[in-house]
DORO-188206 format. One record per residue: residue in three letters; chain; x, y, z of N, C-alpha, C, O in turn. Coordinates in nm, 3 decimals, decimal comma. Atoms other than C-alpha are relative to their C-alpha. Example, Ala and Ser with C-alpha at 12.3 -4.5 7.8 and 13.67 -1.06 7.14 Angstrom:
BEGIN
+------+-----+---------+---------+---------+---------+---------+---------+---------+---------+---------+---------+---------+---------+
! type ! mol !     n.X !     n.Y !     n.Z !    ca.X !    ca.Y !    ca.Z !     c.X !     c.Y !     c.Z !     o.X !     o.Y !     o.Z !
+------+-----+---------+---------+---------+---------+---------+---------+---------+---------+---------+---------+---------+---------+
!  ALA !   A !   0,089 !  -0,119 !   0,000 !   1,230 !  -0,450 !   0,780 !   0,090 !   0,120 !   0,000 !   0,194 !   0,118 !   0,066 !
!  SER !   A !  -0,082 !  -0,119 !  -0,006 !   1,367 !  -0,106 !   0,714 !  -0,077 !   0,109 !   0,073 !  -0,026 !   0,220 !   0,090 !
+------+-----+---------+---------+---------+---------+---------+---------+---------+---------+---------+---------+---------+---------+
This chain:
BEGIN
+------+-----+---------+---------+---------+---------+---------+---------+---------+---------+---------+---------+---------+---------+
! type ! mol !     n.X !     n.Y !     n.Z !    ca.X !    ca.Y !    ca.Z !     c.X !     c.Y !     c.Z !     o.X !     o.Y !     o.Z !
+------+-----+---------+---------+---------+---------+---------+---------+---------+---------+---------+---------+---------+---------+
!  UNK !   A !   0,137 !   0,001 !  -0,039 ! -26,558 !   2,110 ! -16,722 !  -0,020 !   0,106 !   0,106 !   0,047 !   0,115 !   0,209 !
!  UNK !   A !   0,020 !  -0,089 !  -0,095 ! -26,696 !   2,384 ! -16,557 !  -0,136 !  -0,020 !   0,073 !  -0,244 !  -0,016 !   0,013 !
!  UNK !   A !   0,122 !   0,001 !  -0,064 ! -26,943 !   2,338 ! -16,275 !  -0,126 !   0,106 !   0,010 !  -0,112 !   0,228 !   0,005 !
!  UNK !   A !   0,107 !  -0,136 !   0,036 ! -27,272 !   2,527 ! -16,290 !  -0,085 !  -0,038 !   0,181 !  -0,132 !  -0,138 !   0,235 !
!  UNK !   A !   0,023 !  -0,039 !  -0,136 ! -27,361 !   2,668 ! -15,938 !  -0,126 !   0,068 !  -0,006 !  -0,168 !   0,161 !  -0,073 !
!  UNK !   A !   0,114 !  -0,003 !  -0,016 ! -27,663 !   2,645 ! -15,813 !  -0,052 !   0,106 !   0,137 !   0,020 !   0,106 !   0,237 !
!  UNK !   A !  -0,001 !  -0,116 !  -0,150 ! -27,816 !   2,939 ! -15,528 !  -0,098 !  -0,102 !   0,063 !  -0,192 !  -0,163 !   0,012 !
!  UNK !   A !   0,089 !   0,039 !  -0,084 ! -27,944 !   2,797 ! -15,232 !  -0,158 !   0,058 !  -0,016 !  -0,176 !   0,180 !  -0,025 !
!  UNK !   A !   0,151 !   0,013 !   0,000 ! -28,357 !   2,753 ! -15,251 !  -0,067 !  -0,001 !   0,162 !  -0,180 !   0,047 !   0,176 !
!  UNK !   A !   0,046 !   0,008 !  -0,133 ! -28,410 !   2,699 ! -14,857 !   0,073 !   0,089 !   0,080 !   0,186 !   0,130 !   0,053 !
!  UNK !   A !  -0,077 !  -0,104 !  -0,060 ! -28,339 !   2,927 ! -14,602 !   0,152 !  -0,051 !   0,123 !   0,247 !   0,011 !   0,171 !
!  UNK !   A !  -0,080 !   0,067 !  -0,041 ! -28,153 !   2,675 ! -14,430 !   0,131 !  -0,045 !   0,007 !   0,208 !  -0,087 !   0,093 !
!  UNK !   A !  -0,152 !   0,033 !   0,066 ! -27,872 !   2,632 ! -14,669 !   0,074 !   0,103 !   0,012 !   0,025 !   0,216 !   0,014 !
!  UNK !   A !  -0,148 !  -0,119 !  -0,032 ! -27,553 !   2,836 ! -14,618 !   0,049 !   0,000 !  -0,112 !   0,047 !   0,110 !  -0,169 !
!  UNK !   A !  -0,084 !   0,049 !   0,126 ! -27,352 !   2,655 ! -14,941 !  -0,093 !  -0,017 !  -0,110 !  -0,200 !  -0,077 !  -0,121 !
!  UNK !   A !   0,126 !   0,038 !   0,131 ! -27,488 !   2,685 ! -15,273 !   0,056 !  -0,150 !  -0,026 !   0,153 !  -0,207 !   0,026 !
!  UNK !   A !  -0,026 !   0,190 !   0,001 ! -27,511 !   2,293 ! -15,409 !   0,118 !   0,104 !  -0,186 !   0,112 !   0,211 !  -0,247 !
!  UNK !   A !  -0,095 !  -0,020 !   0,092 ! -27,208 !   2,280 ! -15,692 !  -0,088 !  -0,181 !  -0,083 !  -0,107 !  -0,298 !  -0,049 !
!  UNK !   A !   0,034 !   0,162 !   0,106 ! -27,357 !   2,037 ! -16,012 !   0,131 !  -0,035 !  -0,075 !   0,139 !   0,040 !  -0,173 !
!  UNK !   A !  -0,107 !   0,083 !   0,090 ! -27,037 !   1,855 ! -16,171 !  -0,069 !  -0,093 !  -0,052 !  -0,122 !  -0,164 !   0,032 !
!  UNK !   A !   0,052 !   0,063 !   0,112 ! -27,185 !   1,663 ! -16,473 !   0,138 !  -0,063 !  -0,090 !   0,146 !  -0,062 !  -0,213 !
!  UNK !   A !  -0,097 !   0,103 !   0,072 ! -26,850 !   1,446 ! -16,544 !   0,022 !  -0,142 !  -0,002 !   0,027 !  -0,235 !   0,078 !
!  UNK !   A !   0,019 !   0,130 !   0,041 ! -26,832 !   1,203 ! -16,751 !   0,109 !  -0,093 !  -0,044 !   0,129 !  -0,078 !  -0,165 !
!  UNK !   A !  -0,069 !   0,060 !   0,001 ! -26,574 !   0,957 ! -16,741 !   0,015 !  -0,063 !  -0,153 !  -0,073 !  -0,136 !  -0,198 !
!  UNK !   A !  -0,039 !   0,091 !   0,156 ! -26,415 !   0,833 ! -17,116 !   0,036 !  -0,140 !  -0,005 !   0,122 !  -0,197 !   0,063 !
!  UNK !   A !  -0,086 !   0,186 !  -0,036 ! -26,377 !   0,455 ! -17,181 !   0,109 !  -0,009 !  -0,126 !   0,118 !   0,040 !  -0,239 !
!  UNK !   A !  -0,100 !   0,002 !   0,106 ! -26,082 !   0,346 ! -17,321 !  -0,049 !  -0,132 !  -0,048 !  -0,129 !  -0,200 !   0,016 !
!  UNK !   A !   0,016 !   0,112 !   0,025 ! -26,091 !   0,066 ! -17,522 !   0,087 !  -0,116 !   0,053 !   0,209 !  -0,096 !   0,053 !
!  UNK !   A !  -0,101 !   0,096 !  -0,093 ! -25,947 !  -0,259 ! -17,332 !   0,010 !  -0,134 !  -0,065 !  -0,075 !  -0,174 !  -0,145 !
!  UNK !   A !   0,000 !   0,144 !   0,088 ! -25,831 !  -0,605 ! -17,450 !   0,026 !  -0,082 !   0,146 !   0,091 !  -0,047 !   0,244 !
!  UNK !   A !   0,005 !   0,064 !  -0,096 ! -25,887 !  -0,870 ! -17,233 !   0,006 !   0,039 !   0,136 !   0,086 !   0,006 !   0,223 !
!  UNK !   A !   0,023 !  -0,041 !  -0,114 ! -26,029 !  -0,695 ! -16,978 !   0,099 !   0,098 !   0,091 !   0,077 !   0,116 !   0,211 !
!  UNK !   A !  -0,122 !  -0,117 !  -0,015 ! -25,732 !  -0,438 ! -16,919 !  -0,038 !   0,093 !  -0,073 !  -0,102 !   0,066 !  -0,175 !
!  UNK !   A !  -0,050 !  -0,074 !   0,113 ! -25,688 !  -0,130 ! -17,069 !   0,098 !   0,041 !  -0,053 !   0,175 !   0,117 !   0,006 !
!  UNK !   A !  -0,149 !  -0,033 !   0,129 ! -25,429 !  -0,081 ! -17,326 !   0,075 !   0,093 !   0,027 !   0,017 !   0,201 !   0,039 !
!  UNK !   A !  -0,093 !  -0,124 !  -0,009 ! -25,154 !   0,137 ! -17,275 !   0,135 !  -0,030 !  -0,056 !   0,202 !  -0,129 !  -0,025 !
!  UNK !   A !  -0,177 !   0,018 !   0,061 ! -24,805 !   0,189 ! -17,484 !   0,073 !   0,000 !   0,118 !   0,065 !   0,060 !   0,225 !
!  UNK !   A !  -0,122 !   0,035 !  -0,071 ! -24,528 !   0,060 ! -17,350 !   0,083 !   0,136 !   0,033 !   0,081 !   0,243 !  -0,027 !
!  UNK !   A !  -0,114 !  -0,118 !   0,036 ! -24,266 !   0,282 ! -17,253 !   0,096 !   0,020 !  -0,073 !   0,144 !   0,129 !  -0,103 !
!  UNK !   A !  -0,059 !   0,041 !   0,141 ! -24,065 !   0,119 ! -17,513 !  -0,073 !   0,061 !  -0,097 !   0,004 !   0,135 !  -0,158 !
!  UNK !   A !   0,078 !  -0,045 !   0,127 ! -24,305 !   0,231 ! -17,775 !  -0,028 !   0,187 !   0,040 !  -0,035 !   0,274 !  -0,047 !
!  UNK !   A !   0,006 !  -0,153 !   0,025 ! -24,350 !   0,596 ! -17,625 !   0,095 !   0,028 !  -0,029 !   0,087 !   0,087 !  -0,138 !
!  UNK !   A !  -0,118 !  -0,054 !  -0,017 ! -23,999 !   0,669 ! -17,588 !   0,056 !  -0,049 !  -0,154 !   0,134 !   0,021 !  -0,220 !
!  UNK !   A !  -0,097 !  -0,006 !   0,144 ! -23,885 !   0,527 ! -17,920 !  -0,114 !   0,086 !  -0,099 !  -0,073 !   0,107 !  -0,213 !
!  UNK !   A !   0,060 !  -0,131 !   0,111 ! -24,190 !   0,792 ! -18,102 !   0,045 !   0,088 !   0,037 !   0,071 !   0,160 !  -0,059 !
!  UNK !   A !  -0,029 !  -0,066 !  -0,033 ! -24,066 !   1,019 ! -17,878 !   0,164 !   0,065 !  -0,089 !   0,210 !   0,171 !  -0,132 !
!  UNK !   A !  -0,178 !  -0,048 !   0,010 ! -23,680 !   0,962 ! -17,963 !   0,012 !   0,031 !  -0,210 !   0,093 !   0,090 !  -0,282 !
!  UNK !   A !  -0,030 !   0,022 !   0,196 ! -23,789 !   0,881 ! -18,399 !  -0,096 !   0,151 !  -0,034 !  -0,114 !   0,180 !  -0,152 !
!  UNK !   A !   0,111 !  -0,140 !   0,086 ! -24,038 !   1,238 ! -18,439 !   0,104 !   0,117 !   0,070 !   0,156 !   0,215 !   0,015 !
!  UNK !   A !  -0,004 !  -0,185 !  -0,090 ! -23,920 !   1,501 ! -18,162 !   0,132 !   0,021 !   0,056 !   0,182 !   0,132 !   0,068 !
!  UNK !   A !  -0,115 !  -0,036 !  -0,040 ! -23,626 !   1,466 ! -18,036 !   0,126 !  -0,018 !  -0,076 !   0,233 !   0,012 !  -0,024 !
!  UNK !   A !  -0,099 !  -0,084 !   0,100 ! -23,408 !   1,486 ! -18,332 !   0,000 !   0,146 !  -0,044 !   0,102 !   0,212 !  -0,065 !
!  UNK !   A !  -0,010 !  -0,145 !   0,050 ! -23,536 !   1,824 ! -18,439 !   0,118 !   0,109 !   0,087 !   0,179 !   0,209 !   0,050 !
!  UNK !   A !  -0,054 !  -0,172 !  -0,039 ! -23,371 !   2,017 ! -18,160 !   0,093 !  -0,070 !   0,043 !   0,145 !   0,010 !   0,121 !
!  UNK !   A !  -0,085 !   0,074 !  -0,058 ! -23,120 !   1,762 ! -18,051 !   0,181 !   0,075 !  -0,046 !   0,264 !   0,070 !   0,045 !
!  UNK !   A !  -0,085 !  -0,071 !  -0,032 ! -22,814 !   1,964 ! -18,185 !   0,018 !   0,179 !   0,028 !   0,121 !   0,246 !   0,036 !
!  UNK !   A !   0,030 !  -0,129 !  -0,102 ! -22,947 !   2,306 ! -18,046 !   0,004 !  -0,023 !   0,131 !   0,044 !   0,069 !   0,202 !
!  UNK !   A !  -0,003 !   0,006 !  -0,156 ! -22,980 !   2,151 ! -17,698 !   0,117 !  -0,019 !   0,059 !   0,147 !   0,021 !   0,171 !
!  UNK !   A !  -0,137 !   0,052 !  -0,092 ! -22,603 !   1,973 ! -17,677 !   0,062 !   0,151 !  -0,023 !   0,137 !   0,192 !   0,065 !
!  UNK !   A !  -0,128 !  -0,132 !  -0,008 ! -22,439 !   2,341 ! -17,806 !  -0,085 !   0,054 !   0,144 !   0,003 !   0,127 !   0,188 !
!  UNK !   A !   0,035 !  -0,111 !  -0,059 ! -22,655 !   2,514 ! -17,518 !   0,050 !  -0,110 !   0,135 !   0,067 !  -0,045 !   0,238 !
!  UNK !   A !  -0,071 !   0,049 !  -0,080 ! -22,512 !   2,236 ! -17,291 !   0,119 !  -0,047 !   0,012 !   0,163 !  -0,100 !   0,115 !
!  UNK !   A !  -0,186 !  -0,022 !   0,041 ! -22,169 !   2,220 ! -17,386 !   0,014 !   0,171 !   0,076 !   0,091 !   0,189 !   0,170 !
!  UNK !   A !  -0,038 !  -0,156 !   0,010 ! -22,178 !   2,629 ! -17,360 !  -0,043 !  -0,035 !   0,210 !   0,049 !  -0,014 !   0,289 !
!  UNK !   A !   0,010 !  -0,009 !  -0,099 ! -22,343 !   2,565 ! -17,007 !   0,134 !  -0,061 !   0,121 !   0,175 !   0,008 !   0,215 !
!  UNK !   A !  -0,030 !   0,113 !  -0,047 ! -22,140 !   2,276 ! -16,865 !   0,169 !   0,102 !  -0,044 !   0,255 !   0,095 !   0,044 !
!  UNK !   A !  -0,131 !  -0,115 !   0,013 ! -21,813 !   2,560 ! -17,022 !   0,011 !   0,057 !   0,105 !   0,103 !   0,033 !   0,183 !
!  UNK !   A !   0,007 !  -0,050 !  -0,095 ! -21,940 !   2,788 ! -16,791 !   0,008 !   0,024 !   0,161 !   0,058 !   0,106 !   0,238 !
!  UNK !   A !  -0,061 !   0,027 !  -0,130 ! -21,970 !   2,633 ! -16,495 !   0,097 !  -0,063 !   0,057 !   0,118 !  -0,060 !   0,178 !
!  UNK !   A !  -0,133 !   0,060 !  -0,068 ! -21,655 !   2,433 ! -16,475 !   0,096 !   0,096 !  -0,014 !   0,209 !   0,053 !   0,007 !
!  UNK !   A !  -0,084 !  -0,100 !  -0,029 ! -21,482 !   2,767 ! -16,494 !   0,021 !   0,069 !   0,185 !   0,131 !   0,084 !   0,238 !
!  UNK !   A !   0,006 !  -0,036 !  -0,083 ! -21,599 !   2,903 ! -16,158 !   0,042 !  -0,128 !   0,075 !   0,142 !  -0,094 !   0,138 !
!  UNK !   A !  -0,055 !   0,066 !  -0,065 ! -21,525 !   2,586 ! -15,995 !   0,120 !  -0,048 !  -0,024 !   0,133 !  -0,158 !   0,028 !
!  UNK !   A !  -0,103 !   0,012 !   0,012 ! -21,154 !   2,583 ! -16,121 !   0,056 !   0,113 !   0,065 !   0,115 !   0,100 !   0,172 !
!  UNK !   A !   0,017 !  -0,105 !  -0,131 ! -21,131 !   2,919 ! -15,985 !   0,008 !  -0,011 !   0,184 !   0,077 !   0,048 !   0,267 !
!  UNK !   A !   0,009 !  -0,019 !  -0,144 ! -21,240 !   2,821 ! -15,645 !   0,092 !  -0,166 !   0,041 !   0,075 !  -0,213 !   0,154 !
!  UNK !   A !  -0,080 !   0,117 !  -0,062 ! -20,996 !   2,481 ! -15,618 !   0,151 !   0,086 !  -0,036 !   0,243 !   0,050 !   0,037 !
!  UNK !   A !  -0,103 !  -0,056 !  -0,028 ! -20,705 !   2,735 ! -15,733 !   0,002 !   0,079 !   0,147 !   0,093 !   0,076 !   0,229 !
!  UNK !   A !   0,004 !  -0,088 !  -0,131 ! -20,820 !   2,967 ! -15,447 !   0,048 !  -0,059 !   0,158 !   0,111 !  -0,008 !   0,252 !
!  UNK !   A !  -0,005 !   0,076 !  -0,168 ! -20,832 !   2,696 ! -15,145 !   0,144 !  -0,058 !  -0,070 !   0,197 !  -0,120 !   0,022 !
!  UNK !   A !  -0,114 !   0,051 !  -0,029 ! -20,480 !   2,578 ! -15,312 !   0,120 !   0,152 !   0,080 !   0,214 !   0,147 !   0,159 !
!  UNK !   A !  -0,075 !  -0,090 !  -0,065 ! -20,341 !   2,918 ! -15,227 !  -0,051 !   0,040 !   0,147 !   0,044 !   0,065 !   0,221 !
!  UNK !   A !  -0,007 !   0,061 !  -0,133 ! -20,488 !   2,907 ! -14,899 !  -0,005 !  -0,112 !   0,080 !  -0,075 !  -0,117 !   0,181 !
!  UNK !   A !  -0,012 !   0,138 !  -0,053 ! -20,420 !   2,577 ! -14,800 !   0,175 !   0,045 !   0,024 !   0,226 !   0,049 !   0,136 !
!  UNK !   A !  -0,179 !  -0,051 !   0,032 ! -20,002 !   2,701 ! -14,921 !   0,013 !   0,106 !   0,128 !   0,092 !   0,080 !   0,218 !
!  UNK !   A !  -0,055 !  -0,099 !  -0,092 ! -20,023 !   3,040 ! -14,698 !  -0,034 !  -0,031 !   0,127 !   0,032 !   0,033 !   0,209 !
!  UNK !   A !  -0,016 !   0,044 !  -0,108 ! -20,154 !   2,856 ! -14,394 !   0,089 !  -0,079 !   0,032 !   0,152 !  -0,065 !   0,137 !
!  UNK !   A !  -0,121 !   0,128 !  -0,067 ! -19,925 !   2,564 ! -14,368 !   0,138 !   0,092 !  -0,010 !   0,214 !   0,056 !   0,080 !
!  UNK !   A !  -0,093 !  -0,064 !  -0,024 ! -19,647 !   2,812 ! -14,423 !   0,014 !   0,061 !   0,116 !   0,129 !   0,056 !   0,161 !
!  UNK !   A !  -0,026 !  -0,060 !  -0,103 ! -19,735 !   3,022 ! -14,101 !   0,050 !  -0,088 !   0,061 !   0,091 !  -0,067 !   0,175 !
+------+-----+---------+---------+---------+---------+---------+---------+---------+---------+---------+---------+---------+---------+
């Protein structure tokens, strides 16, 4: 909704007046509530339409990630074992 801006008419006014003309949607309600899916019911359309399509494109790109970074942190627990070794030797 885009407001439709109105120019000040008096010399008085500084701020033009802003008209917002929104109109609130009713939902339909049962017994005086309104209805809303469960999160049980989103999450299982969620898990039975959409999230099979890409579900084994996402684990290879997190496998490949989850590769990646447990490399650099094997790296840096060999590093502090060889200085942990050449200090206690001095």
């Amino acid at each position: 909704m885009t407001p439709t801006i109105q120019p000040p008419t008096r010399h008085g006014l500084r701020m033009p007046k802003t008209d917002c003309n929104f109109q609130a949607g009713s939902m339909p309600s049962r017994g005086g509530r309104p209805r809303c899916a469960s999160i049980r019911a989103v999450s299982n359309d969620y898990f039975k339409n959409e999230a099979r399509s890409m579900f084994a494109t996402e684990a290879a790109f997190f496998s490949v990630i989850v590769i990646i970074s447990v490399w650099p942190l094997i790296s840096a627990a060999i590093a502090l074992v060889h200085l942990v070794r050449s200090v206690a030797v001095v």
